[in-house]
Backbone as a ProteinNet text record, in pm:
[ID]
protein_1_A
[PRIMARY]
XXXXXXXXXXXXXXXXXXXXXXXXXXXXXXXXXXXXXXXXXXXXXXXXXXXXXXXXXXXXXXXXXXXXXXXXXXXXXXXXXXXXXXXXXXXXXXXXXXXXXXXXXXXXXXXXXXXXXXXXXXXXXXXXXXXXXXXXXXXXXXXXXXXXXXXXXXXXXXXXXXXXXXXXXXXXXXXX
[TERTIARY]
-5648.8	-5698	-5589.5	-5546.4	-5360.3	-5265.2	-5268.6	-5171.3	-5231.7	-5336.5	-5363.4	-5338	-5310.2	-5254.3	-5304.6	-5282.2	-5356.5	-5420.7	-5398.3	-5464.6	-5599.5	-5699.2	-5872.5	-5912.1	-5862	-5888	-5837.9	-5742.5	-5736	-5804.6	-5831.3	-5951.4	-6070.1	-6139.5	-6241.9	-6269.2	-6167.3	-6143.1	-6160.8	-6085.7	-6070.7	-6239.9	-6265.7	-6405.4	-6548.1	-6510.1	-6633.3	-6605.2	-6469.1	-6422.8	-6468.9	-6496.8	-6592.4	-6420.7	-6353.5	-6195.3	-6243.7	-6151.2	-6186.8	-6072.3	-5977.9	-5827.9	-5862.5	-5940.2	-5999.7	-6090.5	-6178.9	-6307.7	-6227	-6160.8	-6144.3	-6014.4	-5972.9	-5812	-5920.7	-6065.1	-6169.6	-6156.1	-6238.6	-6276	-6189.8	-6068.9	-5975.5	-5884.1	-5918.8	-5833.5	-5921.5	-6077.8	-6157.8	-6243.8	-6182.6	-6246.8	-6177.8	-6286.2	-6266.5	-6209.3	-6235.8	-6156.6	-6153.7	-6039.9	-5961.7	-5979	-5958.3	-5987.5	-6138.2	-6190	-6348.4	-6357.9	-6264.1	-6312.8	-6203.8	-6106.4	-6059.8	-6110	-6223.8	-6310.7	-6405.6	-6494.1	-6613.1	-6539.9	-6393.8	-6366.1	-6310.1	-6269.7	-6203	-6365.2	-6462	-6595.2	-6626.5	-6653.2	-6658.5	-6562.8	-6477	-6374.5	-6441.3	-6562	-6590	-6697.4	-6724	-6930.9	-6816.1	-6887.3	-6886.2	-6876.1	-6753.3	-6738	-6860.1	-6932.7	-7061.9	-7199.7	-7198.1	-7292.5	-7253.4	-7155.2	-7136.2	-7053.9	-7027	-6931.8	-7026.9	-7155.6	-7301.4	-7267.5	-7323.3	-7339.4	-7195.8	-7097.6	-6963.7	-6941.4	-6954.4	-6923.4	-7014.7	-7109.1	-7248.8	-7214	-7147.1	-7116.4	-6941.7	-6857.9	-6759.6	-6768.5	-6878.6	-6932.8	-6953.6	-7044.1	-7131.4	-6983.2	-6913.6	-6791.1	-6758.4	-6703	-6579.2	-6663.8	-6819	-6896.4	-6901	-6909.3	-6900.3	-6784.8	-6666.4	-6537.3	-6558.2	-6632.1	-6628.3	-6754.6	-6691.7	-6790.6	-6902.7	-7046.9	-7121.1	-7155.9	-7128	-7114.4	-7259.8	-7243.6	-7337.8	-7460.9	-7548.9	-7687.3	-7649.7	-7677.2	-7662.8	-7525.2	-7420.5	-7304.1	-7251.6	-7230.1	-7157	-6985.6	-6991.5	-6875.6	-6793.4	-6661.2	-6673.4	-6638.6	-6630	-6649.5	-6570	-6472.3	-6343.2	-6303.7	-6293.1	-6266.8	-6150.1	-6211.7	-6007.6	-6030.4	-5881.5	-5914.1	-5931.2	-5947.3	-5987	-5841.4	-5758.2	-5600.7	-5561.5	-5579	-5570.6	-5689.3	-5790.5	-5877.4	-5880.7	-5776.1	-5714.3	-5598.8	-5505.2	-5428.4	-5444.6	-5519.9	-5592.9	-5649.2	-5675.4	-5749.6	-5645.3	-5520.9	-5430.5	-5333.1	-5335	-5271	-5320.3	-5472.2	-5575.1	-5531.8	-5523.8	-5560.3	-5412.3	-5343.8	-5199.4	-5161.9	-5245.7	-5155.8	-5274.1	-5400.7	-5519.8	-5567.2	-5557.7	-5588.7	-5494.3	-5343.7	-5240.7	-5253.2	-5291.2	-5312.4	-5170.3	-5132.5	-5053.1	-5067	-4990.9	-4995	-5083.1	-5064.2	-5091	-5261.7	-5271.7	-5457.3	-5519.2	-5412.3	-5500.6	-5511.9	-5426.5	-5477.1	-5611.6	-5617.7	-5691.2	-5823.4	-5819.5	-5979.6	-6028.5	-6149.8	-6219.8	-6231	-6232.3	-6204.7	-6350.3	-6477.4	-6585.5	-6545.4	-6476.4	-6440.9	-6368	-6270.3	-6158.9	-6229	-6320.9	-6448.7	-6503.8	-6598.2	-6676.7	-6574.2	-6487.7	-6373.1	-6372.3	-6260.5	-6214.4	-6387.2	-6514.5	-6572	-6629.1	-6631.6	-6687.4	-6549	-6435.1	-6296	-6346.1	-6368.3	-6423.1	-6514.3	-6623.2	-6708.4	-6701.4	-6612.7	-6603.3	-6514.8	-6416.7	-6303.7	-6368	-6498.2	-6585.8	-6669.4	-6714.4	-6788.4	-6722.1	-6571.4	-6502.4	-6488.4	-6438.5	-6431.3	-6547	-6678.2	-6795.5	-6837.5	-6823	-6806	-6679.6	-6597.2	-6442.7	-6548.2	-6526.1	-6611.3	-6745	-6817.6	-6978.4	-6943.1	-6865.1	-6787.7	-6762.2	-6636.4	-6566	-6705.6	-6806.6	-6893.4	-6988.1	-7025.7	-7078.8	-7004.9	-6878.5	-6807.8	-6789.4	-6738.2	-6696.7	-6572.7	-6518.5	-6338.2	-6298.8	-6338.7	-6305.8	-6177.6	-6078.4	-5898.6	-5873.9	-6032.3	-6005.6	-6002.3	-5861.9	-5846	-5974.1	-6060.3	-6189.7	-6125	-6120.1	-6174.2	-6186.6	-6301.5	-6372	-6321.7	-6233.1	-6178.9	-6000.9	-5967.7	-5825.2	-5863.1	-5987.5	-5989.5	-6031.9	-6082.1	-6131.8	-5956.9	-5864.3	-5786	-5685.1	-5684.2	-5621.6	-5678.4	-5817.8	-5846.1	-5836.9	-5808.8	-5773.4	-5670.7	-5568.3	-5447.7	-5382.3	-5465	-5420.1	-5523.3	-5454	-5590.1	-5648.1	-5758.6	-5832.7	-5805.9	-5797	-5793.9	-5634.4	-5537.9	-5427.6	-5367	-5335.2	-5285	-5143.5	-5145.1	-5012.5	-4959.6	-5073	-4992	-4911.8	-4967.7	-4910.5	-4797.6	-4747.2	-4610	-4524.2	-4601.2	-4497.4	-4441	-4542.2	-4459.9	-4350.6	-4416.3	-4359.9	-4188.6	-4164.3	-4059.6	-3979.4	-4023.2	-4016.5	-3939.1	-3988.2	-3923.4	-3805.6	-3826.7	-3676.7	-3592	-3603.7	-3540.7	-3495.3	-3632.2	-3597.8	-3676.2
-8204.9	-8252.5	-8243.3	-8167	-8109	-8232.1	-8302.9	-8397.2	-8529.2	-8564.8	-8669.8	-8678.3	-8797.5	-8830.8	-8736.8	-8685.8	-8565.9	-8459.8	-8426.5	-8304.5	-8350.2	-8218.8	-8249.8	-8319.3	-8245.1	-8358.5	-8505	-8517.7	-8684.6	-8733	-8668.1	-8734.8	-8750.9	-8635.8	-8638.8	-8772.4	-8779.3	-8888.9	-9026.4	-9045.7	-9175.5	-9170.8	-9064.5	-9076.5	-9156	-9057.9	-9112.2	-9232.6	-9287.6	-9432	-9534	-9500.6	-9555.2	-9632.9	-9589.7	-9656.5	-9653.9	-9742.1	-9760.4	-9632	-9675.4	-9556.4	-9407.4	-9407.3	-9265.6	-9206.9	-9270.2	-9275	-9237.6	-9352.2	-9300.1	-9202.6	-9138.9	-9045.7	-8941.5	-8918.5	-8789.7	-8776.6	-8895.5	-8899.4	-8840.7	-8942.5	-8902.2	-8730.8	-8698.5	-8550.5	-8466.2	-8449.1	-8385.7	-8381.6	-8505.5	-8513.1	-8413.2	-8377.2	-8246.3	-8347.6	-8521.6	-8596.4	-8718.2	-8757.4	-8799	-8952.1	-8946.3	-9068	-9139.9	-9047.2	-9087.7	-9160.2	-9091.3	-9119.9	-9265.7	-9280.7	-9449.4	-9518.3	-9486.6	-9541.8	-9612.9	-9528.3	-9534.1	-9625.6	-9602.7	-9730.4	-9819.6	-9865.9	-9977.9	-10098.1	-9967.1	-10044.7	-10105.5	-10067.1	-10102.4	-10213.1	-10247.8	-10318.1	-10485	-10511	-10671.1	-10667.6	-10528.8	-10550.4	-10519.6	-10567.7	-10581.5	-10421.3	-10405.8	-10289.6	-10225.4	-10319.4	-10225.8	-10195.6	-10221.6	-10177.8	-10022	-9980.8	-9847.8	-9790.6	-9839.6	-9706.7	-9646.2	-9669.4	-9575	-9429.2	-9470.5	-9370.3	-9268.2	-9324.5	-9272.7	-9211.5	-9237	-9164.4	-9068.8	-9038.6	-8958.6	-8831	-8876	-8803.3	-8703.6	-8811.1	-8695.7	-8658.8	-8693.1	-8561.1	-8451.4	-8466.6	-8364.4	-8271.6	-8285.6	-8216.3	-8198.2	-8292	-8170.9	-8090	-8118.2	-7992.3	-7873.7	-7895.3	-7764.6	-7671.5	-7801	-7676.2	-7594.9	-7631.6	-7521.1	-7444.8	-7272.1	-7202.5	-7157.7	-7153.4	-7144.9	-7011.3	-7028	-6854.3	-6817.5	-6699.7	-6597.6	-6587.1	-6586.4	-6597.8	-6498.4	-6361.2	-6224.4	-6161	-6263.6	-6197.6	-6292.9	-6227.7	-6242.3	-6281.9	-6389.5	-6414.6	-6447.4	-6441.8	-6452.3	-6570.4	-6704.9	-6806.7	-6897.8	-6820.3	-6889	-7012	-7160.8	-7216.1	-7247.5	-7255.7	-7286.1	-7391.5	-7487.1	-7632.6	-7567.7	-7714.7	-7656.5	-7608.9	-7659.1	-7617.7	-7456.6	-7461.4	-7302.7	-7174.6	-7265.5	-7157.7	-7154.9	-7308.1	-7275.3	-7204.9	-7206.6	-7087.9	-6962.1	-6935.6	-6753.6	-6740.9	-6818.2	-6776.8	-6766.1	-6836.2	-6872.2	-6717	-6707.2	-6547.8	-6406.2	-6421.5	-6336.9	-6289.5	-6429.2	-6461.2	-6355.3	-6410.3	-6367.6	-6191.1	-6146.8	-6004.3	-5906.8	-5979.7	-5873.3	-5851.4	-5986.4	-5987	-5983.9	-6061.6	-5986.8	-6131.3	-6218.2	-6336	-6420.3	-6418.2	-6556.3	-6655.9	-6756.8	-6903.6	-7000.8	-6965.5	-7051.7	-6978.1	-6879.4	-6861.7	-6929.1	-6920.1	-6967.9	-7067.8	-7201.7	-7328.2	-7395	-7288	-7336.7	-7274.7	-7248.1	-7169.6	-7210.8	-7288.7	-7371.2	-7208.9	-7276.1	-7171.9	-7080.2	-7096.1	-7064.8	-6938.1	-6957.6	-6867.2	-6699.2	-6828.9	-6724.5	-6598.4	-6630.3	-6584.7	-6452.1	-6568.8	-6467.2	-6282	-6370.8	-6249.9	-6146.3	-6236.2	-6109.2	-6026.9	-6099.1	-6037	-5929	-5964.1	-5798.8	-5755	-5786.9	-5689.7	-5590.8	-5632.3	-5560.7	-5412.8	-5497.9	-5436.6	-5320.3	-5348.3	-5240.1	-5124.1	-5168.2	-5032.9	-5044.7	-5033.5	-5039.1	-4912.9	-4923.6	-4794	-4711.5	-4701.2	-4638	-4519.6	-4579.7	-4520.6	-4455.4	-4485.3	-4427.3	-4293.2	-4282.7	-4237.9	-4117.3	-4117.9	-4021.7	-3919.8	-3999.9	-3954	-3850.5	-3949.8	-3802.8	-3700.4	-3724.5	-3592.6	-3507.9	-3512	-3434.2	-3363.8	-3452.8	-3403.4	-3282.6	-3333.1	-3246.8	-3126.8	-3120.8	-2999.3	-2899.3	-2954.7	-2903.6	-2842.6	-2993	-2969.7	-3031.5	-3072.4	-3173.7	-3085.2	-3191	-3119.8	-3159.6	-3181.1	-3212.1	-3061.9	-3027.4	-2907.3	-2971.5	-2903.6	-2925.6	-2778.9	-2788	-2657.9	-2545	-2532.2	-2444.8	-2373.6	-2459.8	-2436.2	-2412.1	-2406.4	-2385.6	-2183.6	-2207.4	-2067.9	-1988.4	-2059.3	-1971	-1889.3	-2023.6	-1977.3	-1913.7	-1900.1	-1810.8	-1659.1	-1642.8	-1498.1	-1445.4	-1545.5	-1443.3	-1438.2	-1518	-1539.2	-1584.3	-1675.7	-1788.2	-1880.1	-2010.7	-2115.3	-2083.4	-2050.3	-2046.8	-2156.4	-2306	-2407	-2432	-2373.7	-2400.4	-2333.6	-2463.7	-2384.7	-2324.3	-2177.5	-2080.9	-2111.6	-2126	-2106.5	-2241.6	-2331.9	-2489	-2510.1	-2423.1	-2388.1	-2315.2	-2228.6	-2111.6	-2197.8	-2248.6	-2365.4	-2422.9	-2503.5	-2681.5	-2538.9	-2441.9	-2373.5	-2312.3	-2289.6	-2236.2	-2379.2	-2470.6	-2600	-2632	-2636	-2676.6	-2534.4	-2434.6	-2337.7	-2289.6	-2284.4	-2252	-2129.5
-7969.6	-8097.5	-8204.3	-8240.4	-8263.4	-8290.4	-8198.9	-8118.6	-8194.6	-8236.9	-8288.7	-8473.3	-8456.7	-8602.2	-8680.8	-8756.5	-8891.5	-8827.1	-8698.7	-8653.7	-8657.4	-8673.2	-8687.5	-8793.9	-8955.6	-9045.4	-9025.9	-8988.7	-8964.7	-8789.3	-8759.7	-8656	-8707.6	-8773.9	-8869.8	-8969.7	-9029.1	-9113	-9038.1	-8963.5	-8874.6	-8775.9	-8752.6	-8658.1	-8766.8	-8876	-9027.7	-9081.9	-9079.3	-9107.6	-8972.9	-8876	-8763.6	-8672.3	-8746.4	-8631.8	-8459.5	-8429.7	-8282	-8226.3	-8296.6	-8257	-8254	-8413.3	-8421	-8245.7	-8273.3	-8192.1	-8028.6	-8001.8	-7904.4	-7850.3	-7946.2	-7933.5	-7983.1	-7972.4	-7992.9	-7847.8	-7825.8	-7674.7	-7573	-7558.6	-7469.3	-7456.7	-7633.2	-7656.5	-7619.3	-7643.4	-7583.8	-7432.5	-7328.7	-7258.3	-7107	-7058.7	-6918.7	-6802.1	-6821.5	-6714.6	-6760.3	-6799	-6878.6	-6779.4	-6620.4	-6591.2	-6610.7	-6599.1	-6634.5	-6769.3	-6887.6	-7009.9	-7042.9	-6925.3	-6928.3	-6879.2	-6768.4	-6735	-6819.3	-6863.7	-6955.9	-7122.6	-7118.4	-7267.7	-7207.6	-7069.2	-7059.6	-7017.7	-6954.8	-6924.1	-7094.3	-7183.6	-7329.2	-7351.3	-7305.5	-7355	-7401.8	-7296.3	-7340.8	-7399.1	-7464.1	-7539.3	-7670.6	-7778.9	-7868.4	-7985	-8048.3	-8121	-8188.3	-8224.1	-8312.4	-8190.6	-8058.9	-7998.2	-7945	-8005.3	-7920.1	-8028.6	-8103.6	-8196.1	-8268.1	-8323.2	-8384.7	-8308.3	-8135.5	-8081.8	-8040.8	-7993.2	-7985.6	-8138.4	-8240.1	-8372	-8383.5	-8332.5	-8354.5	-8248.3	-8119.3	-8023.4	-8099.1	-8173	-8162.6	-8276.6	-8404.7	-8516.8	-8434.8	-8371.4	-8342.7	-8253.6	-8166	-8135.5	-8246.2	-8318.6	-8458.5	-8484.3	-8516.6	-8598.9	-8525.9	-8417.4	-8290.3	-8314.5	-8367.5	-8358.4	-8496.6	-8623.8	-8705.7	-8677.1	-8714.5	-8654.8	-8821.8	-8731.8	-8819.2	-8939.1	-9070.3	-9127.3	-9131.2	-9088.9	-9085.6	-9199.3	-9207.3	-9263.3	-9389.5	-9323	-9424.4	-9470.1	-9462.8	-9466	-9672	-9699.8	-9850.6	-9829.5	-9932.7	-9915.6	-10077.8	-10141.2	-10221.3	-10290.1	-10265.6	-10307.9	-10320.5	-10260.5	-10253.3	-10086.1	-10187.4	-10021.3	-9955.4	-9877.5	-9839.8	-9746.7	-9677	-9613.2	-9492.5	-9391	-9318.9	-9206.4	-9273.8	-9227.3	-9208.9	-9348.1	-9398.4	-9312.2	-9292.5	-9198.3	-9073.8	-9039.6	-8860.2	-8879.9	-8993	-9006.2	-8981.2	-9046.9	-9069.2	-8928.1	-8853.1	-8745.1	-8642.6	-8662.7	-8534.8	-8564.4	-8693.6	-8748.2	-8691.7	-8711.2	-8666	-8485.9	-8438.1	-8312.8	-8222.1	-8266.8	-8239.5	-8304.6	-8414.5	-8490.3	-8414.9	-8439.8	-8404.7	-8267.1	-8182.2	-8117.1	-7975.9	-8035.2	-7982.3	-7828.3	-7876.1	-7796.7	-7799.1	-7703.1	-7681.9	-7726.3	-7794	-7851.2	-7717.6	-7594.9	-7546.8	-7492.2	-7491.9	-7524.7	-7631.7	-7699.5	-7903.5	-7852.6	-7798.8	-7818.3	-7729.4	-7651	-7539.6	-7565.4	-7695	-7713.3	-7863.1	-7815.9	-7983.1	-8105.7	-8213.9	-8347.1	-8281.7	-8286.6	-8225.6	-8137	-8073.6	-7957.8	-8015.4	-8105	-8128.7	-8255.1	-8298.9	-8398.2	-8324.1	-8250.5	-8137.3	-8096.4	-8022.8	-8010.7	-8108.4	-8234.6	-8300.9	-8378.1	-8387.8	-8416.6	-8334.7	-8208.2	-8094.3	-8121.9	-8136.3	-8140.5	-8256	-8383.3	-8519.7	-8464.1	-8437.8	-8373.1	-8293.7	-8197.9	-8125.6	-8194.9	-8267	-8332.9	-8439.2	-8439.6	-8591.2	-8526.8	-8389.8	-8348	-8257.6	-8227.8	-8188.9	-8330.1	-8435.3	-8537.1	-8628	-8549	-8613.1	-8497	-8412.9	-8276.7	-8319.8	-8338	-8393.4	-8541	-8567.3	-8725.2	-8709	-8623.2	-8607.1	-8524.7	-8394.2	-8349.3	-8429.2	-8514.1	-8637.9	-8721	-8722.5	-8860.8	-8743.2	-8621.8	-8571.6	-8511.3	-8448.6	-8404.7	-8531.5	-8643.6	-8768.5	-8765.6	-8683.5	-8737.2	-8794.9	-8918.2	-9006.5	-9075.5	-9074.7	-9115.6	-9272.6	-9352.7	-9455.3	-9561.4	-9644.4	-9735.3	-9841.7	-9871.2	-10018.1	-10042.3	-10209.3	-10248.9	-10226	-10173.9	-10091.5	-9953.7	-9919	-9779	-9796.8	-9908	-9970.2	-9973.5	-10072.7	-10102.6	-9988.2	-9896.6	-9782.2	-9698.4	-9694.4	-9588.5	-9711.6	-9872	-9957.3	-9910.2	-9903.4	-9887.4	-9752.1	-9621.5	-9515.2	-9491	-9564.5	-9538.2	-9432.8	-9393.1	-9269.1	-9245.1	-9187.8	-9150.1	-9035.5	-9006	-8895	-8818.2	-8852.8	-8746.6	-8667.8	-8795.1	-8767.9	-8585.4	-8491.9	-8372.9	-8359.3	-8381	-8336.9	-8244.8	-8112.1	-8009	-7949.4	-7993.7	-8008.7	-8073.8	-8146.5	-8250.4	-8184.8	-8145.8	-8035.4	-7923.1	-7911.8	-7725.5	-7815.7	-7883.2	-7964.9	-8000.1	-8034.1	-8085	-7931.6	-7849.5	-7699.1	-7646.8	-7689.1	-7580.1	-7698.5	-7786.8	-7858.5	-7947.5	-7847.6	-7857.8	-8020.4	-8087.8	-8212.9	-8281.1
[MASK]
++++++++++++++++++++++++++++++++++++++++++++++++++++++++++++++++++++++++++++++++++++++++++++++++++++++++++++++++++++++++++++++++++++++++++++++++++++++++++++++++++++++++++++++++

């Protein structure tokens, strides 16, 4: 889709302008067999342009609309838009820093996909990190100095959590 004149917006464009060029460089860029789909336009070739471009334009809306993914019901956003360039940007950025994907996974996977992903990716180091956290709150080794816990290790004159004997090795192996 990439590969055609203007990328998606200019397929988009050319598909809603009802072009025959458009219409069918959808077809052929999205199709799973490509001889089939020279099949099925060279069969078109002697009926008449307006008995089939309705439905062929109806068919590759409904694909572009597939490739943007749908936003979330309960989720807030702040109002700011961006094209739709700029949000295959951010996603191809995403795709590659966060997710640590190869260029050639990104292309081969609709924006939809690449969504889906980084959102169970979120997700999961969202309850990895909630998971770390209730441990800490339930053992009660939280390594945070409050107050309270300054003056505690002022009056015995040492930190209780602090490990000695982890110092003594760590000083034992680099002979200090």
């Amino acid at each position: 889709m990439d590969d055609l004149p203007g990328g998606i917006p200019g397929a988009w464009d050319s598909v809603m302008r009802q072009t025959y060029t458009g219409i069918r460089g959808v077809l052929l860029a999205t199709a799973t067999d490509r001889a089939a789909a020279f099949s099925l336009l060279a069969s078109l070739s002697n009926r008449p342009l307006a008995s089939f471009t309705g439905h062929a334009q109806a068919a590759c809306l409904d694909l572009l609309r597939n490739l943007i993914p749908k936003p979330d019901e309960g989720e807030a956003h702040d109002g700011k838009l961006i094209t739709l360039g700029e949000y295959l940007d951010e996603l191809f950025r995403f795709a590659t820093v966060i997710l640590q994907w190869p260029p050639s996974e990104i292309w081969q996977a609709s924006p939809a996909e690449i969504e889906a992903v980084l959102k169970g990716h979120l997700e999961r180091l969202e309850a990895i990190e909630n998971t770390t956290g209730n441990h800490q709150l339930k053992t009660g080794s939280s390594t945070a100095y409050t107050p309270d816990r300054l003056k505690e290790v002022e009056e015995l004159g040492y930190d209780p959590t602090f490990d000695r004997q982890a110092l003594r090795a760590l000083k034992a192996r680099h002979n200090a």
